[in-house]
GUMITOR-226578 format. One record per residue (C-alpha): y, z negated, x; chain; residue in three letters. Coordinates in steps of 0.05 Angstrom, whole numbers, plus 32768, in hexadecimal, padded with zeros to 4 digits. Layout:
residues N
     yy     zz     xx   unit   code
      Y      Z      X      A    ALA
...
end
This chain:
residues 456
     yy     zz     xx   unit   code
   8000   8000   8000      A    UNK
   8049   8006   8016      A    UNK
   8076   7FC7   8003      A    UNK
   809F   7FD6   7FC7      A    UNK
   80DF   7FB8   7FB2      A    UNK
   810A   7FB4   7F7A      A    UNK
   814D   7FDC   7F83      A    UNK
   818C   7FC2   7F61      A    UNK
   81AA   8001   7F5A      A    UNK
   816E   8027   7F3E      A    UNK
   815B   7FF1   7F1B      A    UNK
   810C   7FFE   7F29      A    UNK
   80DD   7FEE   7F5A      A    UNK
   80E2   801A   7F95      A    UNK
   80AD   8023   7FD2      A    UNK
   80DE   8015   8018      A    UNK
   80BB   804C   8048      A    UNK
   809C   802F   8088      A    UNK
   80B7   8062   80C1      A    UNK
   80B8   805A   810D      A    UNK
   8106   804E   8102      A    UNK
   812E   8015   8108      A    UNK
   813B   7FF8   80BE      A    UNK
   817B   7FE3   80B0      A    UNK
   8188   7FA0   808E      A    UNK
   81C4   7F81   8076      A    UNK
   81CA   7F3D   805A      A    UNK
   820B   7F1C   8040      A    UNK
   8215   7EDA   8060      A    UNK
   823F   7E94   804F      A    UNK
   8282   7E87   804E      A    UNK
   8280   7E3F   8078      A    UNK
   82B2   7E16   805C      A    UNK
   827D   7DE1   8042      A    UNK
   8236   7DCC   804B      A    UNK
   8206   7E06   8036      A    UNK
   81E0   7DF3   7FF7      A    UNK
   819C   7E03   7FDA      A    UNK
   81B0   7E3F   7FCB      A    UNK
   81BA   7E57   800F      A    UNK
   817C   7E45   8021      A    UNK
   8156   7E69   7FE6      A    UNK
   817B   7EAF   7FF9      A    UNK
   8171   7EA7   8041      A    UNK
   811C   7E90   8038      A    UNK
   8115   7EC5   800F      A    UNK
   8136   7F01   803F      A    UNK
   811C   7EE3   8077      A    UNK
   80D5   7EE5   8054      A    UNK
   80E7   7F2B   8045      A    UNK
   80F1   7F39   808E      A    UNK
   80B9   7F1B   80AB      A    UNK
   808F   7F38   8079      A    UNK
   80AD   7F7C   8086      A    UNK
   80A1   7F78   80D8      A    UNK
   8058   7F57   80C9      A    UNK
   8042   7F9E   80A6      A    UNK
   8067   7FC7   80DA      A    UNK
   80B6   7FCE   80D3      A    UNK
   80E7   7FD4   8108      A    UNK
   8122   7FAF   80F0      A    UNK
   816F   7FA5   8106      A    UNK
   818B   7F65   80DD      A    UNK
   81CF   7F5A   80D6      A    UNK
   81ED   7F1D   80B2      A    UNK
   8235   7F04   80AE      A    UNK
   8264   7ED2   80AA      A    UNK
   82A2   7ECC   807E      A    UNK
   82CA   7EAC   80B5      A    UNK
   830A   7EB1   8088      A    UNK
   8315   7E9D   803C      A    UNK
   8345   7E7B   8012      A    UNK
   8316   7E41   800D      A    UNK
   8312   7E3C   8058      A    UNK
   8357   7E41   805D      A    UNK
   8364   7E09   8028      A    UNK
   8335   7DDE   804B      A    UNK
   8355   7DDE   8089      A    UNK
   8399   7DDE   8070      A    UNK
   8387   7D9B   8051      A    UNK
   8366   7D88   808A      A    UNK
   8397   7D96   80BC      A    UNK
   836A   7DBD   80E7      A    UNK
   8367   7E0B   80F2      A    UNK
   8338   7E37   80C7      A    UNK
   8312   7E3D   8104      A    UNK
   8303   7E00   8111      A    UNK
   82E8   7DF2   80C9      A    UNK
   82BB   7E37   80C6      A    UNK
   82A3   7E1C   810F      A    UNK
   8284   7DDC   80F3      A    UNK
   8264   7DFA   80B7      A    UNK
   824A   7E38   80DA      A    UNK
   822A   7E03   810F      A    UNK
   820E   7DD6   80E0      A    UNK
   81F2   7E19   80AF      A    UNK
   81D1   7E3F   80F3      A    UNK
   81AF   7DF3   8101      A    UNK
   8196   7DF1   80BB      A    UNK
   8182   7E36   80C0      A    UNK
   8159   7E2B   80FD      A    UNK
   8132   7DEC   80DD      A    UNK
   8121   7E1B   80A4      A    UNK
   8101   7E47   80CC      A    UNK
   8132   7E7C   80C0      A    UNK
   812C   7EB7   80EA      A    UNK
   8170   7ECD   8108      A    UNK
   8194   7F04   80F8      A    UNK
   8196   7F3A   8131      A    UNK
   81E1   7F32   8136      A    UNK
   8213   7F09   810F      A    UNK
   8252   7F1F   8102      A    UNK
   8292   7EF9   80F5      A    UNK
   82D3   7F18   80CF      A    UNK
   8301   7F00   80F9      A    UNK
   82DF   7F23   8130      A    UNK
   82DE   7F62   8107      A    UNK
   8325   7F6A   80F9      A    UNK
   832F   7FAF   8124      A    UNK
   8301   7FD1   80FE      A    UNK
   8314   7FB9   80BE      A    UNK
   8358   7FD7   80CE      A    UNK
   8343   801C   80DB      A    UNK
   8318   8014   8098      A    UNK
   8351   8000   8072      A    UNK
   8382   8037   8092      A    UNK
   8357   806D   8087      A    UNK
   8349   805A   803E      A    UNK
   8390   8064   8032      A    UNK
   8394   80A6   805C      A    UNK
   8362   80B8   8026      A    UNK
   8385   80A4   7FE7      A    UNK
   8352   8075   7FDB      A    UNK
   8378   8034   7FE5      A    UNK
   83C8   8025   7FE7      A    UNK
   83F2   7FF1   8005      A    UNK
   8424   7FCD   7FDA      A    UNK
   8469   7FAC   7FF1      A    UNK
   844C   7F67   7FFA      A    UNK
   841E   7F7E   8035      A    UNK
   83DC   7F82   8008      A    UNK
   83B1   7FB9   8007      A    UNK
   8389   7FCC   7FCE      A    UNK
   834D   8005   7FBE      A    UNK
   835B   802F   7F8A      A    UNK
   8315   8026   7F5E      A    UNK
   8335   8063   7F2C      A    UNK
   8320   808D   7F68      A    UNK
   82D6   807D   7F61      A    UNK
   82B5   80AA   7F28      A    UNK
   8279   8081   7F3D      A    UNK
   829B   8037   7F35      A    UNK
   826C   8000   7F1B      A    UNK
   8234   802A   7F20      A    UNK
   8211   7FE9   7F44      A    UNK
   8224   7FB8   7F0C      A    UNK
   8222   7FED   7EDA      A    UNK
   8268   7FDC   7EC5      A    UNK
   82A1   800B   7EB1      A    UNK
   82E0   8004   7ED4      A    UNK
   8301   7FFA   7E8D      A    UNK
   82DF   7FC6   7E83      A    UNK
   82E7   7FA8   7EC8      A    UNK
   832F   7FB6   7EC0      A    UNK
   833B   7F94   7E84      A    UNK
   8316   7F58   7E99      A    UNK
   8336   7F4D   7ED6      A    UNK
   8380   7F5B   7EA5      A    UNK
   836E   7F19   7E84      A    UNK
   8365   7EE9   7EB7      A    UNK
   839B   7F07   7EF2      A    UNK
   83D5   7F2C   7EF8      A    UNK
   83DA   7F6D   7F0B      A    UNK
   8420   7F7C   7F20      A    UNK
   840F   7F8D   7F6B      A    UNK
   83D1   7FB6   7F54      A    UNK
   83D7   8000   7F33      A    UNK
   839E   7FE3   7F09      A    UNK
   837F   7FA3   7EFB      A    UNK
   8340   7FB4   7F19      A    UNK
   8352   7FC8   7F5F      A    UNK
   833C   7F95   7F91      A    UNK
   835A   7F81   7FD8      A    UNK
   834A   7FA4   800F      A    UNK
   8386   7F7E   8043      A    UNK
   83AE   7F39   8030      A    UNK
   83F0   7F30   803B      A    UNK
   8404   7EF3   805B      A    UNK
   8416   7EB9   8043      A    UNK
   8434   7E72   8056      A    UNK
   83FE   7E4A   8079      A    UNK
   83CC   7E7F   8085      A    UNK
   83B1   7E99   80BB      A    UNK
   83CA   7EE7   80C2      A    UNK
   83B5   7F26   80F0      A    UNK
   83EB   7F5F   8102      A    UNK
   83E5   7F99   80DA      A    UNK
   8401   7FD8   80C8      A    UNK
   8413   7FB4   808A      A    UNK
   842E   7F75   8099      A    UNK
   8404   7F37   80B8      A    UNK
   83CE   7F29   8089      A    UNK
   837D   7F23   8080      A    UNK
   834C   7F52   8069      A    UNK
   832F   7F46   8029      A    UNK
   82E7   7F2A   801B      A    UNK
   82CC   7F75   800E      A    UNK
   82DF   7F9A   8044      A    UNK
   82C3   7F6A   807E      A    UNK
   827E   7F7C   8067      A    UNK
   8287   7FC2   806A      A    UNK
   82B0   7FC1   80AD      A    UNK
   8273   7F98   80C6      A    UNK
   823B   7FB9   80AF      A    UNK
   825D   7FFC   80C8      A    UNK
   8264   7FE9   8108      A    UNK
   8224   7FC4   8115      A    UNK
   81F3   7FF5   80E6      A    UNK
   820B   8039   80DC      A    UNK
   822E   805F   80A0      A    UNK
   81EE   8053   8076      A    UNK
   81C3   801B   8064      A    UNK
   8177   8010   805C      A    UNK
   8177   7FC8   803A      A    UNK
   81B1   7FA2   801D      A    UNK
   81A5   7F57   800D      A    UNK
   81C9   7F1F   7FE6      A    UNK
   81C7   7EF7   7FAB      A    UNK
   81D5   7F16   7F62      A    UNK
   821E   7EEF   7F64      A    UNK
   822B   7F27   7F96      A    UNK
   821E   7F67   7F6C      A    UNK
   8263   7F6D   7F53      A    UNK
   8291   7F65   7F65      A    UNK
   827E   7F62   7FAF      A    UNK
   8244   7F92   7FBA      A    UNK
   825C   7FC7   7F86      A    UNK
   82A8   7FC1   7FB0      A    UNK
   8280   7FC8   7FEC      A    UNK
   8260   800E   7FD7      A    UNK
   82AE   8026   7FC3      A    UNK
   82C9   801C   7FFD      A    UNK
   828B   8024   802B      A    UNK
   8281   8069   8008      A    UNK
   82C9   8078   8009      A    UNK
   82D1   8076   804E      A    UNK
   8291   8092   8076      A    UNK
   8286   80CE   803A      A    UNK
   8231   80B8   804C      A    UNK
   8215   80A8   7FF7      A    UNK
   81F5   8080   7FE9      A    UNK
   820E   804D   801B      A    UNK
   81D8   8018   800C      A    UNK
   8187   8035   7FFF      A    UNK
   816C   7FFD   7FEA      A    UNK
   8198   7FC2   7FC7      A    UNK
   816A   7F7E   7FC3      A    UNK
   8192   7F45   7F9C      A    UNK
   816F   7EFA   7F94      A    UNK
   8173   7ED5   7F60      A    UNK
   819E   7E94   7F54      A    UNK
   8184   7E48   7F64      A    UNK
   819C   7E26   7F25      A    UNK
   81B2   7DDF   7F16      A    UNK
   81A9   7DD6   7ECA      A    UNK
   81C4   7E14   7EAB      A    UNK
   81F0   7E1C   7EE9      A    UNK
   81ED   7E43   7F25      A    UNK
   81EC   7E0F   7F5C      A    UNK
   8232   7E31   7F80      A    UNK
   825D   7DFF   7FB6      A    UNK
   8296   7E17   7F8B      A    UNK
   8273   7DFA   7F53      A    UNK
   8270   7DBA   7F71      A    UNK
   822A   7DB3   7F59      A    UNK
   8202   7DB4   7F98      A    UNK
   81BE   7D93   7FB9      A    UNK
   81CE   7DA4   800B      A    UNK
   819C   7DC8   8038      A    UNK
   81A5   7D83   8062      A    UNK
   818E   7D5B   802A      A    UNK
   8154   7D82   8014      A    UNK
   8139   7D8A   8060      A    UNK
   8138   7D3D   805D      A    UNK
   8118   7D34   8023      A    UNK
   80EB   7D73   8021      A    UNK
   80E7   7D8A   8059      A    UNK
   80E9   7DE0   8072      A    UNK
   80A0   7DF1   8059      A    UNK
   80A9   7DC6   801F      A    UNK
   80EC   7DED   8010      A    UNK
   80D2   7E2E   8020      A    UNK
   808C   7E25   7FF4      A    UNK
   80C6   7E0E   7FB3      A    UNK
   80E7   7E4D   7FBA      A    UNK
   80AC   7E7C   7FCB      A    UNK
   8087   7E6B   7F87      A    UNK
   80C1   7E91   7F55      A    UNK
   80C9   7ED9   7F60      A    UNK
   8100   7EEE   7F8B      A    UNK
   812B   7F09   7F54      A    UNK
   8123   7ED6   7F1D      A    UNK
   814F   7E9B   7F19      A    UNK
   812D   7E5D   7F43      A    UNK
   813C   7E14   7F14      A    UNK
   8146   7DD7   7F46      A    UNK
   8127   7D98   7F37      A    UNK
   810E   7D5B   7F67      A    UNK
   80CE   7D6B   7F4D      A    UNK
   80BD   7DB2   7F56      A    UNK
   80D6   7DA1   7FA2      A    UNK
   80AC   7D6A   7FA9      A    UNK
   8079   7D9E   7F91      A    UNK
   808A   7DD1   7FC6      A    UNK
   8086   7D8E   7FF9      A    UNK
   803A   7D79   7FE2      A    UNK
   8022   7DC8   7FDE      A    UNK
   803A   7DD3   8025      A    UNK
   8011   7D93   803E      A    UNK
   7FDA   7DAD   801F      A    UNK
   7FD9   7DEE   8044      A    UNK
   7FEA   7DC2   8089      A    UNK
   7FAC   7D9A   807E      A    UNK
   7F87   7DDA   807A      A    UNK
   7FA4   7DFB   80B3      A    UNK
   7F9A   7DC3   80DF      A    UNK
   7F5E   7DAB   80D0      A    UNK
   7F28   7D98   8104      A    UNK
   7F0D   7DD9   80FC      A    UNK
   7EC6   7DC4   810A      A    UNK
   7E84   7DE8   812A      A    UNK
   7E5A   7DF1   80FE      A    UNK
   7E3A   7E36   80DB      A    UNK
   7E76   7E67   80C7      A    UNK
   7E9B   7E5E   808D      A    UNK
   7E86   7E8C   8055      A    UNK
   7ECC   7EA1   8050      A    UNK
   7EE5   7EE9   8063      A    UNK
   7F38   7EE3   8081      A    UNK
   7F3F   7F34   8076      A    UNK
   7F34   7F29   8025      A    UNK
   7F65   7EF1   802C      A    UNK
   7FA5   7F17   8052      A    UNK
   7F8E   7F5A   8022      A    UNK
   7FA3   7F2E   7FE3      A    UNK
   7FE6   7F13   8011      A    UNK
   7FF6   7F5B   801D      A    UNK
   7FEA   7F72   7FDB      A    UNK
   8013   7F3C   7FBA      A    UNK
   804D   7F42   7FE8      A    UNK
   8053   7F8D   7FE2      A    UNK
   805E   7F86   7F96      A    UNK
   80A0   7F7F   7F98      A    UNK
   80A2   7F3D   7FC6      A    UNK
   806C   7F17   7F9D      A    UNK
   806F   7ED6   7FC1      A    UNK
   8055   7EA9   7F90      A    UNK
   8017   7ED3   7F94      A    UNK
   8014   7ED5   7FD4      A    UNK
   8014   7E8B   7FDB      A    UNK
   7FDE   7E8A   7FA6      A    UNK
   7FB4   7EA6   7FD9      A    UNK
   7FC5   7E77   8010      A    UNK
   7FB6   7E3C   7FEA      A    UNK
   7F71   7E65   7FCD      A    UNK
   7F61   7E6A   8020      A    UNK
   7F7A   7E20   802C      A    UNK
   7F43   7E09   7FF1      A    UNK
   7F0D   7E32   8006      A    UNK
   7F1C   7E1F   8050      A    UNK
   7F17   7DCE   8037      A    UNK
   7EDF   7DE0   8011      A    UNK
   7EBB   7DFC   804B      A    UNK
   7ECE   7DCB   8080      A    UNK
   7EB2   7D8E   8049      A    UNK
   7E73   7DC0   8053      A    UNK
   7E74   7DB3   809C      A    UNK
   7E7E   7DF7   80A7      A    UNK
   7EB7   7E1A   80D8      A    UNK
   7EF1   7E28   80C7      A    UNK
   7F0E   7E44   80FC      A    UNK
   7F1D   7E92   80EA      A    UNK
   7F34   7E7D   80A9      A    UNK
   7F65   7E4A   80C2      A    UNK
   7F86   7E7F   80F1      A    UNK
   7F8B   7EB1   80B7      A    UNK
   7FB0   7E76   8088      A    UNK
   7FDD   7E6B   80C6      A    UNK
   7FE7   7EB6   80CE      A    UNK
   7FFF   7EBF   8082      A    UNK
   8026   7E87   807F      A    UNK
   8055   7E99   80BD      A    UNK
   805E   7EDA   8097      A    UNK
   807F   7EB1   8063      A    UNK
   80A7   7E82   8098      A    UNK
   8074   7E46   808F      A    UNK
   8073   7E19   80CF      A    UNK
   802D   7DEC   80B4      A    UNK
   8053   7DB9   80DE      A    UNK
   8040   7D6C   80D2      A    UNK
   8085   7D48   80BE      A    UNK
   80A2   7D1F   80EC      A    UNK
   809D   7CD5   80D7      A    UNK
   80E3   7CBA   80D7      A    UNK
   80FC   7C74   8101      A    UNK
   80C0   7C7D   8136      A    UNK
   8089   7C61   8102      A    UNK
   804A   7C8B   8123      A    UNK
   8033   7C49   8157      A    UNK
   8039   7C16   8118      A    UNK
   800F   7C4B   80EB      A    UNK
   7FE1   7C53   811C      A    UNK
   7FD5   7C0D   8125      A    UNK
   7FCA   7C02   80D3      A    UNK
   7F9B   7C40   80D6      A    UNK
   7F77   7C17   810A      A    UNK
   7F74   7BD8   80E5      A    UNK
   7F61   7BFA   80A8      A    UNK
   7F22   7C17   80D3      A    UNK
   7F12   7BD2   80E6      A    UNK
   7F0A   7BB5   80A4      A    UNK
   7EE1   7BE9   8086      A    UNK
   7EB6   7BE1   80C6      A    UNK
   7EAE   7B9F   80B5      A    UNK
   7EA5   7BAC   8066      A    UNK
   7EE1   7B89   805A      A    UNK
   7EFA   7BC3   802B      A    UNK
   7F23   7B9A   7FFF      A    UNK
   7F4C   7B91   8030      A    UNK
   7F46   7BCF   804E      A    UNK
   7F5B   7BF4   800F      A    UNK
   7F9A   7BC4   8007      A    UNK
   7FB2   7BE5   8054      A    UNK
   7FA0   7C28   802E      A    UNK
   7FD1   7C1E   7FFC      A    UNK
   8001   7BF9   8016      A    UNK
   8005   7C3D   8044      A    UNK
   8006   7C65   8009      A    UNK
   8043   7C3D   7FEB      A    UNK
   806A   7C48   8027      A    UNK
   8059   7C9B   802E      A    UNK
   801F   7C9A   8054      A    UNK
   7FE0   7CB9   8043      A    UNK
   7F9B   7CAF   8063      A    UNK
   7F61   7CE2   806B      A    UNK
   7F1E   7CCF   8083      A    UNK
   7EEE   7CFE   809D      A    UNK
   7EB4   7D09   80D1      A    UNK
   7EE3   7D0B   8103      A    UNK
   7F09   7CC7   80EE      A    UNK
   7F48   7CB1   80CB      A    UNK
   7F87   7CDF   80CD      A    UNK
   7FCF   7CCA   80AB      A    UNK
   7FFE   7CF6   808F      A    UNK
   804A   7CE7   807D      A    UNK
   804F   7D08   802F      A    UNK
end
């Protein structure tokens, strides 16, 4: 099979060719004036499942993500602050890439900062004008002209009458030839930071950084496009205008893939919301795997409900699949379990369309059969490779949690004690260590080989 993805723009699901090219992927990134949320972290699992899974059957990828270095909400932040916009996107890019990296994130190939981007940006904006497709007002803005698009909203699916009267009702329009036109260059203002310009000092506008960046760094024309489905308008479908508008290449983007929301409630969980659960917070508490194995059990594209208990769900079914993996793997007769039938499910799942809640059906189908087996006295040992295999396609680390305030020596000693008292048949007692473990997190497994603890 070839791995098949749903396409925003064709609305249907489309096969993305395997070729001995170099696919080009672009993902939209944060804008770091707070902590990342949940959120974040579902959209950036799920495309960095996407690209593992994608180089595990045989694509050459270049990944490009960026940052939104510069933002009215940065800006405000600092401002009350009383540090420099900088310094505030600094912190929350640093604490985001540290986040990333305990989620077992992939990086990006190259990551790309506005601010850093402001050249090109420029020339994009100046030849948009040269080309009647934008216009500069007295002010110093710069707008694009979306009456100059037959094709406008054909992303969304939105007319631009509609857009435009919309957008009539909620802002003015007295800088704009119509209510719909969107920034391309903003003037500056008192307070804000500001770039010369042929206009004035100002700031490029949210849209345009992502197609100055993906431009430079990818090429006229797009094999992937990622974000989440608050990005198809106005963001993505402003992105195609002026992307389109200035290189002449259609369609800009191939392949559009959009994830679904994390919601809170009815809500979208959105910092500007205010109704967040932090990536920091549910690392402590759930830990990467657990996180991941929440998110990877909804489809991609469907909204993904938060609750304490689905994640402590996600927490107990990547434990199980741990224990599995790391079993004593034992030498006894084979297993009578075949790892090819296993990763031929995992690939068949995961080419539908991203299908990871089947594919970690099949990983905890292995993990069963593998604890079956091993009860059996029987080894485990191909298997157990295979379940490790398939789960580093999907970003899983099968990593024992770290037992927080140095507790290992103390839990060692109980396990001992425990051992003791069953050895000599005081299991009364021995059962009350048992629990009292199991009150505090810890759980006990006995087998052939002795007694192993676990942190839950």
């Amino acid at each position: 099979m070839t791995l098949r993805l749903y396409n925003t723009m064709s609305r249907r699901v489309e096969e993305v060719p395997l070729s001995s090219d170099e696919l080009k992927m672009y993902v939209c990134g944060i804008t770091p004036y707070d902590h990342s949320h949940l959120g974040h972290a579902m959209s950036y699992i799920i495309f960095d499942v996407l690209r593992r899974y994608m180089e595990y059957r045989g694509y050459k990828l270049k990944h490009v993500q960026n940052y939104t270095d510069i933002d009215d909400r940065i800006i405000l932040k600092a401002n009350a602050q009383g540090r420099s916009y900088d310094a505030v996107a600094q912190e929350f890019i640093e604490e985001y890439e540290a986040e990333m990296a305990e989620l077992n994130i992939t990086p990006a190939h190259i990551y790309p900062r506005a601010t850093q981007e402001i050249p090109q940006i420029i020339e994009m904006v100046q030849k948009l004008i040269a080309n009647d497709r934008a216009y500069a007002t007295e002010n110093g803005d710069v707008y694009y002209n979306v009456r100059r698009d037959a094709d406008y909203g054909k992303l969304s699916g939105r007319s631009v009458d509609t857009i435009s009267r919309d957008y009539a009702r909620v802002e003015s329009a007295e800088e704009k030839r119509d209510p719909a036109d969107f920034a391309l260059w903003k003037g500056a203002k008192p307070g804000e930071p500001s770039w010369d310009s042929p206009w004035g000092p100002g700031r490029p506008g949210w849209h345009i950084e992502c197609s100055a960046m993906s431009y430079r760094y990818l090429g006229a024309q797009l094999d992937l496009h990622g974000g989440g489905q608050d990005l198809i308008f106005p963001h993505h479908e402003n992105e195609i205008a002026q992307s389109e508008a200035y290189t002449g290449v259609k369609p800009f983007v191939k392949h559009w893939v959009h994830n679904g929301w994390l919601t809170l409630g009815e809500e979208k969980m959105s910092k500007s919301l205010g109704n967040i659960v932090t990536i920091g917070e549910g690392l402590k508490t759930y830990g990467a795997d657990g996180m991941r194995v929440f998110v990877l059990t909804a489809h991609y594209r469907a909204p993904l409900n938060y609750s304490s208990e689905s994640l402590e769900s996600g927490k107990r079914g990547a434990e199980r699949l741990r224990i599995a993996a790391t079993l004593p793997p034992g030498d006894g007769p084979a297993a009578d379990i075949t790892p090819e039938e296993y990763k031929e499910r995992f690939i068949e799942a995961m080419d539908d369309d991203l299908n990871t809640a089947g594919a970690l059906a099949t990983l905890f189908d292995l993990a069963h059969e593998i604890n079956r087996a091993r009860d059996e006295g029987r080894a485990v040992a191909e298997a157990q490779a295979m379940l490790r295999e398939l789960a580093g396609v999907l970003g899983l680390t099968l990593r024992e949690r770290e037992t927080a305030g140095g507790a290992e020596p103390f839990i060692d000693l109980l396990v001992q004690l425990r051992n003791d008292l069953r050895a000599a048949k005081q299991f009364q007692l021995a059962d009350s260590v048992r629990q009292r473990l199991a009150d505090l997190g810890i759980t006990l497994e006995d087998s052939a080989e002795g007694t192993r603890w676990r942190a839950r």
